[in-house]
N, C-alpha and C positions, 0 to 999 in steps of 0.2 A: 919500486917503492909505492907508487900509484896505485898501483894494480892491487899490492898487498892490501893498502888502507881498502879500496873499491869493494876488496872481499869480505874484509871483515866487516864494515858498513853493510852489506848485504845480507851477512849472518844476522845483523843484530834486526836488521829489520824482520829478517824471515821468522827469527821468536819473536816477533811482534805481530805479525802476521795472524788474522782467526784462523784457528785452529784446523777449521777444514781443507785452508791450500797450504798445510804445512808440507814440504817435498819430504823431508827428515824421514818421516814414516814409513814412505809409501812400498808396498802397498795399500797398507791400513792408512785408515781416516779416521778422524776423531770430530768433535764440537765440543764448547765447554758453554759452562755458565755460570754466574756467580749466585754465589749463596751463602744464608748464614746457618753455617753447624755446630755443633758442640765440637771442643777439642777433648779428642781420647784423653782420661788422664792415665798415667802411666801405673801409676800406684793400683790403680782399678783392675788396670789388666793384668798385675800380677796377680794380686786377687783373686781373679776369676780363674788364673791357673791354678793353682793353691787350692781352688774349693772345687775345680774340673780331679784334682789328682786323690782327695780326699771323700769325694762323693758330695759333699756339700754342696749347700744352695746358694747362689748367686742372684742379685736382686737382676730383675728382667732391665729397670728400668736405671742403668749404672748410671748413666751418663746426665740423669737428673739432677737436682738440686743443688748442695756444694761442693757433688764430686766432680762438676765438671766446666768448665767455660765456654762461650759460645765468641767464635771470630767472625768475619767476613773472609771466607774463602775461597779457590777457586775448584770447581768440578769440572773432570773433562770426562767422553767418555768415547773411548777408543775404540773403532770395529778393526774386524782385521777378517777378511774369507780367502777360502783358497787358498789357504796357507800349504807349502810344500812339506813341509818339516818345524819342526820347535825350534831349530836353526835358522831359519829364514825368520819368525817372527822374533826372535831375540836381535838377529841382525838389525832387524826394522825399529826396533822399540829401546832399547839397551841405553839409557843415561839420557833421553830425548826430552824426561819431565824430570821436576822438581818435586825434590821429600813432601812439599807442603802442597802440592797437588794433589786432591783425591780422583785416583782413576777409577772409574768403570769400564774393564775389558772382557770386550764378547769378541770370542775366535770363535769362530763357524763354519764348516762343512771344508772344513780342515783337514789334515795328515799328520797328526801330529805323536805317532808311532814311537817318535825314538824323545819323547817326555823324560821318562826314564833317566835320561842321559844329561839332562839339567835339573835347573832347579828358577822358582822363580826370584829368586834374590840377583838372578842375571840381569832382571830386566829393569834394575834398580829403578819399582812404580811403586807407588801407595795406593797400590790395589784396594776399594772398599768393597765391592763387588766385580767377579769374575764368572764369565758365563763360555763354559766350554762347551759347547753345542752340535753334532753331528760331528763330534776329530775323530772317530775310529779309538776312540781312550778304552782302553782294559784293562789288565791289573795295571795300578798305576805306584811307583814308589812312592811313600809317605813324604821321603826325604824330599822330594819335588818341590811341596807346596813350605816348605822351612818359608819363613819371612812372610807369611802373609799372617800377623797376628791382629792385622786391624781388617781384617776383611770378615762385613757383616753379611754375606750375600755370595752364595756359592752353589752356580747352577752345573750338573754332568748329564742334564737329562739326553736321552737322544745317543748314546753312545755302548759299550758293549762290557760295562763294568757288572763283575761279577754276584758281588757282592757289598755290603756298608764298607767303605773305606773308612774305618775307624782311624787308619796310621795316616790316613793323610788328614782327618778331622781334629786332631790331638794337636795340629800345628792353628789351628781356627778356634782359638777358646774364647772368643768373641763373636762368634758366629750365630745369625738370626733368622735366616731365610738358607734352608738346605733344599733341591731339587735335584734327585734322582730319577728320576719318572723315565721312561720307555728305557730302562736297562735290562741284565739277564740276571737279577736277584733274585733269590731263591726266598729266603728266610732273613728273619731279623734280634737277631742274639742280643741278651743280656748288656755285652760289655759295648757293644756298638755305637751309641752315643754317649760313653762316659766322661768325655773331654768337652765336649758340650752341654751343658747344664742350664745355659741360657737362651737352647736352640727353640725359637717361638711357634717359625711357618716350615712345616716338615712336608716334601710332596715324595709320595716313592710311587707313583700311580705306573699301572702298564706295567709293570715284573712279569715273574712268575713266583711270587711270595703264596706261599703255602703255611706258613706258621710265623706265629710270633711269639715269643718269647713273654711271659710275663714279669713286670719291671724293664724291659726293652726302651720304652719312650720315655723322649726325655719330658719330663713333669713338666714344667714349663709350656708346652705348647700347643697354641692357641688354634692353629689351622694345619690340620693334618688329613691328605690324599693318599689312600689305598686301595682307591679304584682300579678295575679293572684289573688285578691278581688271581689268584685262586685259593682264597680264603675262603674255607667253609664254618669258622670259626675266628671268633677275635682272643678267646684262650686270655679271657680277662685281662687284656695289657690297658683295658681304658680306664679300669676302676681307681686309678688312682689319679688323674689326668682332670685335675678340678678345675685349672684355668681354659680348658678343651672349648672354645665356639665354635668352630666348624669342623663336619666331621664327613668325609666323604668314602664310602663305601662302597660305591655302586662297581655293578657287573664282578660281583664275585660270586662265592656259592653256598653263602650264609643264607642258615633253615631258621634261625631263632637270633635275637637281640637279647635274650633273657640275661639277667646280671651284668650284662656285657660293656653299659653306658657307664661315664664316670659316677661313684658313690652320694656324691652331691648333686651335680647335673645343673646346679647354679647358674653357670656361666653360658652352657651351649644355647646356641639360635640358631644354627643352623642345621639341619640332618640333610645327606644325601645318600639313598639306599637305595637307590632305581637299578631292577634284571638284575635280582636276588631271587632267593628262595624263599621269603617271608612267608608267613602261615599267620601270623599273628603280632602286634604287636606287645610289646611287655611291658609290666604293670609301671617299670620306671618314667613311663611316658606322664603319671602322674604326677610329676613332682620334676618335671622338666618348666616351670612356671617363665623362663626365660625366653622360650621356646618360640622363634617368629617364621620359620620355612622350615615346610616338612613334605622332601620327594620321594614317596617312596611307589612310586609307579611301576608295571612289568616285575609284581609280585605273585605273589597266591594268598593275598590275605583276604578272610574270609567277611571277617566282622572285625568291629573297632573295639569292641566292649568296654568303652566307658574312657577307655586309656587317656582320650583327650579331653573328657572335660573338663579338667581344670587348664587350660592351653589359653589362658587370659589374653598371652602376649601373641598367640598365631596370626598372622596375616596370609600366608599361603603353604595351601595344602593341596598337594597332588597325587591321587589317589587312583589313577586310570589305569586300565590295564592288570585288575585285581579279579579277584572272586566274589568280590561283595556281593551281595543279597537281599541285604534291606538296614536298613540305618534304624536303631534305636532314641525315642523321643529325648534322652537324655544324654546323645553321645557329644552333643557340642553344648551342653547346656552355660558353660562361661565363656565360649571363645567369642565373646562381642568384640573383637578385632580382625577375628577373620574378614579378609577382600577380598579372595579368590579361592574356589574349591571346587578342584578338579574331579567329576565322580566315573568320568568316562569310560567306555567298554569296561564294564561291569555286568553282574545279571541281577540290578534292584530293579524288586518287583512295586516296592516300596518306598518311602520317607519317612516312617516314624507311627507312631502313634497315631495321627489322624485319620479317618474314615474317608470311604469315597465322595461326600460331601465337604471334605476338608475339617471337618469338625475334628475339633482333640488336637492335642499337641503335633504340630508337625516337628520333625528334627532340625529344622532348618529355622525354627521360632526365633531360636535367642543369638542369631546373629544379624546384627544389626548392623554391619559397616560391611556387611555382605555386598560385592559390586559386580563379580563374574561367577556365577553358578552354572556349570558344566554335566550335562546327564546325557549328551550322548552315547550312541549303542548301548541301551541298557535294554529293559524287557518290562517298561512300564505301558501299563494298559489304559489307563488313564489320569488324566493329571488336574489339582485342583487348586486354582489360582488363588483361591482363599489360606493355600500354606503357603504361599509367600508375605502372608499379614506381617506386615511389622518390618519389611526390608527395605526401606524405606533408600536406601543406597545403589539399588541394583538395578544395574545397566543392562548386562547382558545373560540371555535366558535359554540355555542350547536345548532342546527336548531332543532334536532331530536323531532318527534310528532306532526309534522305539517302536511299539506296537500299540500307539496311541490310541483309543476308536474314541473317546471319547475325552474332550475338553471345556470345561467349565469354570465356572465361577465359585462353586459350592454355596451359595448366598440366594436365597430370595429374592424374587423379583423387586419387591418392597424395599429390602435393604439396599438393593441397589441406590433406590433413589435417593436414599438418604449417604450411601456413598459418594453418589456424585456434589453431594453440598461438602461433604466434611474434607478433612486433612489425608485420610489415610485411604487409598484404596489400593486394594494389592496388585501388587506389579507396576502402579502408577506412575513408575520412573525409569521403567525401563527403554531401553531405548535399541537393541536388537532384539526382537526375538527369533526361533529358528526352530522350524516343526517340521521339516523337510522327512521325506523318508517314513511317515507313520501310516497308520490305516485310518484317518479322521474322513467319513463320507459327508460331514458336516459340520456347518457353526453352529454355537448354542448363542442364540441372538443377543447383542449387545456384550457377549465376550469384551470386547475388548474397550467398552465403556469406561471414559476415565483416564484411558493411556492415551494421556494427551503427549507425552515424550519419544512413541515408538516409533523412530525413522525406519525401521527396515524390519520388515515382515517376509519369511521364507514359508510355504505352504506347499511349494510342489512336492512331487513323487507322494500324493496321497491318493485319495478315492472321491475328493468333492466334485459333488454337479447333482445333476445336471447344470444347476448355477449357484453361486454364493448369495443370499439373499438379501435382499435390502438393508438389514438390520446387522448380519455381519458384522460389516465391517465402519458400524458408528461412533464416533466417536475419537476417529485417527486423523488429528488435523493437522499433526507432525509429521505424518508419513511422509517417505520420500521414496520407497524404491519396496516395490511389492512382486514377490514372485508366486502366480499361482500355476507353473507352469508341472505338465508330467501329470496333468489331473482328466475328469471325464466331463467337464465344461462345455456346453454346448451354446452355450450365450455371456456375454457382458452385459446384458441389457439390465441383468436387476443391482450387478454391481454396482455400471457406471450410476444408478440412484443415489448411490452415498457419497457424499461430498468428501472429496478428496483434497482437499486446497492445496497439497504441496507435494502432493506427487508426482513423483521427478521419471523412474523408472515403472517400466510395466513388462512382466514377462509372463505370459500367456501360453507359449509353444507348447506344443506337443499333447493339445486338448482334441475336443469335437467340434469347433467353432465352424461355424457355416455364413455367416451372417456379418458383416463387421456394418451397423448402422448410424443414422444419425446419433443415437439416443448412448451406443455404449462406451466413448468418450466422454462422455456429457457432462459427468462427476469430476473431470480430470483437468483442471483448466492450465495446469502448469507443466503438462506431459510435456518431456522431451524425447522421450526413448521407448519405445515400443513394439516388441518381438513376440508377433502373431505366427511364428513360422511352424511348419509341420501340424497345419490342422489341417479342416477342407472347406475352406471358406471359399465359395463361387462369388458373392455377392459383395462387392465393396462399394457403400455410398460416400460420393465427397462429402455430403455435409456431415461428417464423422468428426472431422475435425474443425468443425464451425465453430464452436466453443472453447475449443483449446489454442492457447498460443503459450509456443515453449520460452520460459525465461530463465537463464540461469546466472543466479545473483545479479538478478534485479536487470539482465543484459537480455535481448529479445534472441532468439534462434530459433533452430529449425527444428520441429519434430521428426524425428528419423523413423519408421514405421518398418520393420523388419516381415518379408512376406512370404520365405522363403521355401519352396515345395507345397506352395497354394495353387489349386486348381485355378483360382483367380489369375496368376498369372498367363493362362493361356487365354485371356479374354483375348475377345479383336480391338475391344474398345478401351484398351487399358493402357493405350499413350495417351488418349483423351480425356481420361480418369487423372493418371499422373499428373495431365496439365492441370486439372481444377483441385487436385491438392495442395499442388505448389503456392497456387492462388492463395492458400490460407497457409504459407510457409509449413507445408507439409513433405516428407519424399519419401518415395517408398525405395526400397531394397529389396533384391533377389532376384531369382533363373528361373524360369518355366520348367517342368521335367515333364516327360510323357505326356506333352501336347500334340493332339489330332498335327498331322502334316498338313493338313488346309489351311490351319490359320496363323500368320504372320506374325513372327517370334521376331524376339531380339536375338542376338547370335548367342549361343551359348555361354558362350566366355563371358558375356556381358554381367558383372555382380550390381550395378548400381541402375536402377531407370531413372532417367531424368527427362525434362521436357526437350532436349536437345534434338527436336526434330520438322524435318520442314516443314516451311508454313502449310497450313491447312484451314479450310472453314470453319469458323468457331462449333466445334462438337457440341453436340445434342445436351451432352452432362453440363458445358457451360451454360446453354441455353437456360438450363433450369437453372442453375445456380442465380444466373442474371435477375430469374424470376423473383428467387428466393432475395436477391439481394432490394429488388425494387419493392418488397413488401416488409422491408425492415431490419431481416437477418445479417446476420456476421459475416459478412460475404466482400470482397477486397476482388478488384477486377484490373487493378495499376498495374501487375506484374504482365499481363497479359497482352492488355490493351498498347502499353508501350513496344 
């Protein structure tokens, strides 16, 4: 008798038990949560059958207002993998919940072959979503899914279903989220959703759909994936489809969008059309005024012609990967919301209307909330800082892959000056820019006058030198991380002239640099990082870095000085050298290569030089430093001396 009581006391605790060490289940696990939902009302659902069997509209939002009640309920949401057979998971699940539990059950990379052979009213759940995911599911009986009329949420993606399961949709007349996606569907027929009338999020992405049916989708829905099929036509199924915001297309083998968007177009903000066949876009793109994301990238569109200028609501447009050619003065003339425009590998020669002065309307004028403007790989020959007048938002500024030779200001020397007293100077806020990759053999002096915001400056892979000149680079007291590397630079000396207060980074390599001296850190007083490597500098003076001391957020450290395949490193006297950099918390980096055998190398393998070497007479390079220090200079002898 003991025993019995012991048991049943154990049962009541184990339904008491969270959900996750429920044994009842296993293999499947579950978790639950509580929540407050509307209760289905019943009256509704018939309804929605009635207007599923009659063609009729059914309001999206049933469960609203006085058709419905809201409880404190409980959700649980069951996994189950691995499953042997639909036997084994009925075994496990079969009368474990209660009517007034809402499940969510996902079976995953399953066997669940002999479906067919049940139904899910075995598994007496209140299924509200069911996510059958990698089972090996094919034709599947309708009669299966009988009893699931409260389930809003019905995933098959992933599985080897032929076609739309209309007969098992017709048991789902309250259904709101359908996912078909990676199946073997061919086409999509007329009568396919006719049991669904209030179906909102429809995904069939990854078929092999080749047609669709016009009147096919159901009216109602709002986010619809047909990505990656092989549609070469949408055969007008969208034109009627006025509640439609997102709309995904991409990777099929659509040549035109012409008529093809819903009639109104009201509602859509979202397009995704990317590795298409586009040539063009269509005039409906006027009258898309809702319209906030537009990818239509890995096209062949040639020109925009005008399509967007009314796109009030645009915030991003990605356009890379096109045929473009040149942008018209008036192709964005209202999207003052655009933030991001992608114009990348394209062949613009062009921006619009304005001359190589910048004069005249540039394309780019009337976007004002503009933050990320993208032009690499393009075939621009020169660019005029003065069409970015009026952007007053923009951050980042890609030129780089172009056939730049020339970069300016388009402005008078005179206007400059009165630039730098006023509010507006172009580009003034930007804070990357990226010219990497062009043909620029030089600055046009005080370029960058004014951009007091630009932390990271990209220059290399160009043609500048023999040096950047004084006046280059004035004006950058943001900067922090400058590359002028992959150039024909034969000196820092006129650079380090320009005060540089916060640059952090320096990358130099693969120039002509011969010379590393007092004078060409000398601009740079907050250097931490600096990579000279792949020039032919013989000549390295300690007091390089007399003037620089690295700190990062306000903390002291070490400049790191990268040297790497410098003829310098085959000095003799270049442990002695190292010693008198450390002195001013300096260290260099890198290997000797194809040093004379006579003079006394580090071992190969070695990556890092450091002073870590026996004692010896204070070197000759100290000596002078000593000098240098007893007559005033920046010269520190503590690290040494102890």
């Amino acid at each position: 008798m003991s025993g019995i009581l012991y048991t049943l006391l154990g049962l009541a605790a184990s339904a008491s038990l969270h959900c996750a060490v429920r044994r009842e289940i296993s293999p499947c696990t579950c978790r639950q949560e509580e929540f407050s939902s509307p209760v289905i009302n019943q009256a509704q659902t018939a309804a929605a059958t009635v207007a599923a069997s009659t063609g009729g509209t059914v309001n999206a939002n049933n469960n609203a207002g006085n058709g419905g009640s809201h409880h404190v309920g409980e959700r649980i949401e069951v996994m189950c993998e691995k499953m042997k057979s639909f036997d084994q998971l009925a075994e496990a699940l079969s009368g474990k919940f209660t009517p007034e539990q809402q499940i969510t059950l996902r079976v995953a990379h399953s066997n669940l072959r002999d479906i067919s052979r049940h139904v899910f009213k075995e598994l007496r759940m209140s299924i509200i979503r069911l996510e059958l995911n990698h089972d090996h599911l094919g034709i599947v009986d309708g009669d299966v899914f009988a009893g699931l009329g409260r389930t809003q949420y019905l995933s098959l993606a992933d599985n080897e279903v032929p076609s739309i399961p209309r007969h098992v949709l017709s048991h789902l007349s309250l259904l709101r989220t359908l996912d078909l996606s990676r199946n073997r569907i061919s086409r999509i027929d007329s009568d396919d959703f006719k049991y669904n009338p209030t179906l909102q999020h429809l995904a069939m992405a990854g078929n092999a759909i080749s047609e669709m049916t016009p009147g096919s989708l159901p009216p109602l829905v709002k986010h619809l994936h047909v990505g990656r099929n092989h549609l070469n036509s949408l055969n007008h199924t969208l034109r009627d489809l006025n509640q439609l915001e997102w709309l995904l297309i991409n990777s099929n083998e659509l040549t035109s969008l012409d008529g093809e968007l819903p009639s109104s177009g009201h509602n859509l903000k979202m397009l995704y059309a990317v590795d298409n066949r586009l040539t063009h876009l269509p005039a409906e793109f006027r009258y898309l005024h809702r319209l906030e994301t537009l990818f239509l990238q890995h096209n062949k569109i040639r020109n925009l012609d005008g399509t967007l200028q009314k796109a009030r609501r645009l915030k991003f447009l990605e356009l890379s990967y096109n045929e473009l050619q040149e942008l018209n003065a008036d192709d964005f003339i209202e999207a003052e919301m655009l933030e991001d425009l992608e114009l990348g590998h394209n062949s613009l020669k062009s921006l619009g209307g304005a001359d190589g002065d910048g004069n005249g309307s540039s394309a780019l004028y009337p976007l004002r909330s503009l933050k990320c403007l993208n032009l690499t790989h393009n075939e621009l020959r020169e660019f005029s800082l003065a069409s970015l007048r009026g952007l007053r938002e923009l951050r980042l500024l890609d030129l780089s892959n172009n056939r730049i030779v020339r970069l300016h200001r388009g402005r008078l020397s005179s206007e400059n000056l009165v630039e730098e007293e006023g509010d507006e100077i172009a580009g003034g806020n930007i804070q990357d820019l990226r010219l990497q990759h062009n043909e620029l053999r030089s600055l046009d002096g005080s370029l960058f006058l004014g951009m007091k915001e630009l932390q990271r400056l990209n220059l290399s892979h160009n043609a500048l030198g023999p040096t950047i000149g004084q006046r280059d680079l004035r004006g950058l007291d943001g900067l922090r991380v400058l590359d002028i590397s992959h150039n024909q630079l034969t000196t820092l000396e006129d650079t380090s002239e320009t005060w540089l207060p916060s640059l952090e980074e320096l990358n130099a390599s693969h120039n002509r640099l011969v010379t590393l001296s007092g004078r060409d850190f000398r601009g740079f007083p907050v250097l931490c990082w600096a990579d000279v490597s792949m020039n032919q500098i013989r000549i390295l003076m300690p007091e390089l870095v007399a003037n620089t001391r690295c700190t990062i957020h306000g903390v002291p450290d070490v400049l790191r000085i990268y040297l790497q395949d410098n003829p310098v490193l085959c000095d003799a006297g270049l442990a002695d050298l190292t010693v008198a950099l450390e002195v001013n918390h300096a260290k260099v980096y890198g290997v000797g290569s194809d040093c004379p055998t006579t003079t006394t190398l580090a071992p190969p393998t070695a990556v890092e030089l450091t002073s870590a070497l026996p004692p010896a007479p204070l070197p000759p390079t100290l000596l002078r430093a000593a000098a240098a220090a007893a007559s005033g200079s920046n010269v520190s002898f503590a690290a040494t001396l102890e």
